[in-house]
Short mmCIF file of the C-alpha atoms (twelve columns), coordinates in Angstrom:
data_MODEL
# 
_entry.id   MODEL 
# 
loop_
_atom_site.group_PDB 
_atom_site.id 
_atom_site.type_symbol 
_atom_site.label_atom_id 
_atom_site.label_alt_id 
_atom_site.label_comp_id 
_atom_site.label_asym_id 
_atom_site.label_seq_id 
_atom_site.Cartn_x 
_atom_site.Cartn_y 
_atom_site.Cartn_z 
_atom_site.pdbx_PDB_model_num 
ATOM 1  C CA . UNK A 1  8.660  -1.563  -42.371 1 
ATOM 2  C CA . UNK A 2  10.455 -4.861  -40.994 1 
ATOM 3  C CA . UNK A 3  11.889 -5.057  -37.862 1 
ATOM 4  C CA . UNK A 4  15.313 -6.461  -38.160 1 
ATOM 5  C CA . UNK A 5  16.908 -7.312  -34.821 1 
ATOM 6  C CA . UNK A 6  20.580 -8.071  -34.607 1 
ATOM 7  C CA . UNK A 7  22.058 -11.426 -34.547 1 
ATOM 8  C CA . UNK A 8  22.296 -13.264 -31.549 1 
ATOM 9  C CA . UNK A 9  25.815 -13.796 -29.863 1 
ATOM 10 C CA . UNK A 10 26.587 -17.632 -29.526 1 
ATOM 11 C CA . UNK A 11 28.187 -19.108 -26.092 1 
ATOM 12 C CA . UNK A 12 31.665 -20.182 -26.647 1 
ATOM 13 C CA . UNK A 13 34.281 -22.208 -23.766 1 
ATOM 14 C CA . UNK A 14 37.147 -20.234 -22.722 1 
ATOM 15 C CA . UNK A 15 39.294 -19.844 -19.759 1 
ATOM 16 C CA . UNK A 16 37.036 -18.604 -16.661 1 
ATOM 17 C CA . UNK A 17 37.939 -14.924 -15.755 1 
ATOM 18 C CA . UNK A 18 38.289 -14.190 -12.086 1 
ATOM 19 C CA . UNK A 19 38.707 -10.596 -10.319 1 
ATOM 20 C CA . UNK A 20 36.894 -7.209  -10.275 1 
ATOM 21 C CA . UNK A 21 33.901 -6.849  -12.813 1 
ATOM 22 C CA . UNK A 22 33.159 -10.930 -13.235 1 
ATOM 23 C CA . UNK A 23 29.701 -12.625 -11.959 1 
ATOM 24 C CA . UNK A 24 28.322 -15.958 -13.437 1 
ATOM 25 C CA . UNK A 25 25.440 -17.338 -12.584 1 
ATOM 26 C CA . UNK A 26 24.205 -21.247 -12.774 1 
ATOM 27 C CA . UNK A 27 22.953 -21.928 -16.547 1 
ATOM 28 C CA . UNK A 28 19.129 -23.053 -16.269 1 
ATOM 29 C CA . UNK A 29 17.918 -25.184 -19.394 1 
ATOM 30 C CA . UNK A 30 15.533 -22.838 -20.952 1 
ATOM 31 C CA . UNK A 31 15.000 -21.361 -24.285 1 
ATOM 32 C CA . UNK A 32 17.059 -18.249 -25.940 1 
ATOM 33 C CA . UNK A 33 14.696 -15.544 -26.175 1 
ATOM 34 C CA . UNK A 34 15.146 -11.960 -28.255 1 
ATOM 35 C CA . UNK A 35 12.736 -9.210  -27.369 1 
ATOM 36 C CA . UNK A 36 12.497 -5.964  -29.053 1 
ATOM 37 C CA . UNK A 37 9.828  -2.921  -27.859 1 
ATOM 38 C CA . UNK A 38 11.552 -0.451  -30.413 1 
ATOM 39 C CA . UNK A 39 8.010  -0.570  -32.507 1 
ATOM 40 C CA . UNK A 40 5.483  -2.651  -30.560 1 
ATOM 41 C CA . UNK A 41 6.569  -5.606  -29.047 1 
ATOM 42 C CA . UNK A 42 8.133  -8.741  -30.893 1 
ATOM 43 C CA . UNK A 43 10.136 -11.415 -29.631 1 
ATOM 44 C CA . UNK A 44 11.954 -14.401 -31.637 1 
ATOM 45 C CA . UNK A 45 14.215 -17.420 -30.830 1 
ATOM 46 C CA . UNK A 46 18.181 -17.755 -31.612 1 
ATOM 47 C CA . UNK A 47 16.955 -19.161 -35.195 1 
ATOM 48 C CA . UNK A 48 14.203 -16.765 -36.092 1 
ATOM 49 C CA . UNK A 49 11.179 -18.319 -34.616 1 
ATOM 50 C CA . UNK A 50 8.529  -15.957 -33.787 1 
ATOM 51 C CA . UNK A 51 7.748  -16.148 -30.171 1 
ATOM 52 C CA . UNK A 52 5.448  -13.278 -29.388 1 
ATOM 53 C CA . UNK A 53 2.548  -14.804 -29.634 1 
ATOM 54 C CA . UNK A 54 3.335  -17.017 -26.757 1 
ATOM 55 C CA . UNK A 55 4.517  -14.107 -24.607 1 
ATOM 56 C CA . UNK A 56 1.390  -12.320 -23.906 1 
ATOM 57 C CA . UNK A 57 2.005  -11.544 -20.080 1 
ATOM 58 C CA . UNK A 58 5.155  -9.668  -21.473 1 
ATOM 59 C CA . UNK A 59 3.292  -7.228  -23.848 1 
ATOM 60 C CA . UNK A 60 2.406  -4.505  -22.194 1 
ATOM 61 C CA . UNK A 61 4.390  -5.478  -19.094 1 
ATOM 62 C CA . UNK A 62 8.231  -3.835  -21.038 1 
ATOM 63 C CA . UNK A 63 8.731  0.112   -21.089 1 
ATOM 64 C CA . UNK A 64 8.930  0.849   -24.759 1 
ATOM 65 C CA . UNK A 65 12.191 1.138   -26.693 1 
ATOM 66 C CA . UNK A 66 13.875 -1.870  -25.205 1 
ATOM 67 C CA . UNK A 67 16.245 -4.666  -26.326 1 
ATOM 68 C CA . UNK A 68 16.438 -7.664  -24.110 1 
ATOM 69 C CA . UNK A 69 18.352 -10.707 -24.812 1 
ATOM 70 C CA . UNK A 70 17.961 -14.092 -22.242 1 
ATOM 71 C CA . UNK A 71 16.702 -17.212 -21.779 1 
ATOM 72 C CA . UNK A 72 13.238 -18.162 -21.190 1 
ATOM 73 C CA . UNK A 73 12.934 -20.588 -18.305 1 
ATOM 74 C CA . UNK A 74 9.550  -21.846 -16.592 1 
ATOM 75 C CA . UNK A 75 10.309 -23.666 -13.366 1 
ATOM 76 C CA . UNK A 76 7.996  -26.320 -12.244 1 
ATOM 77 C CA . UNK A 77 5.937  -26.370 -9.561  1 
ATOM 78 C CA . UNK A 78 6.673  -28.324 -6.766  1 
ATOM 79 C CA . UNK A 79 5.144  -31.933 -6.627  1 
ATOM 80 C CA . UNK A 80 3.239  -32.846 -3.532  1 
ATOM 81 C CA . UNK A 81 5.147  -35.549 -1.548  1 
# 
């Protein structure tokens, strides 16, 4: 059986949307990440590269029966002055 996740959503610019129901958050360069637990767990990028075997502190770490869709981001750790 192969695992067939959905196609990503791509960003698009549009007019900002204030009120009720509206958050936004700064965007941090990272990478677009796709992770699916439905049947073990497997993640891939926004073009079908297969990621999971550089995500092993997430295996294990995801209740099963998930879908998770975000950006990867590593921050770096501070320089001594």
């Amino acid at each position: 059986m192969v695992l067939r996740l959905p196609e990503p959503m791509l960003a698009r610019s549009d007019e900002i949307r204030r009120g009720a129901g509206w958050l936004f958050e700064p965007k941090l360069d990272g990478c677009r990440c796709m992770v699916c637990t439905h049947d073990g767990f497997h993640a891939r990028s926004r073009r079908g590269w297969e990621m999971t075997p550089f995500l092993p502190e997430l295996r294990g770490a995801l209740p099963a029966d998930v879908q998770l869709d975000g950006e990867l981001v590593a921050p770096r750790r501070e320089r001594p002055p």
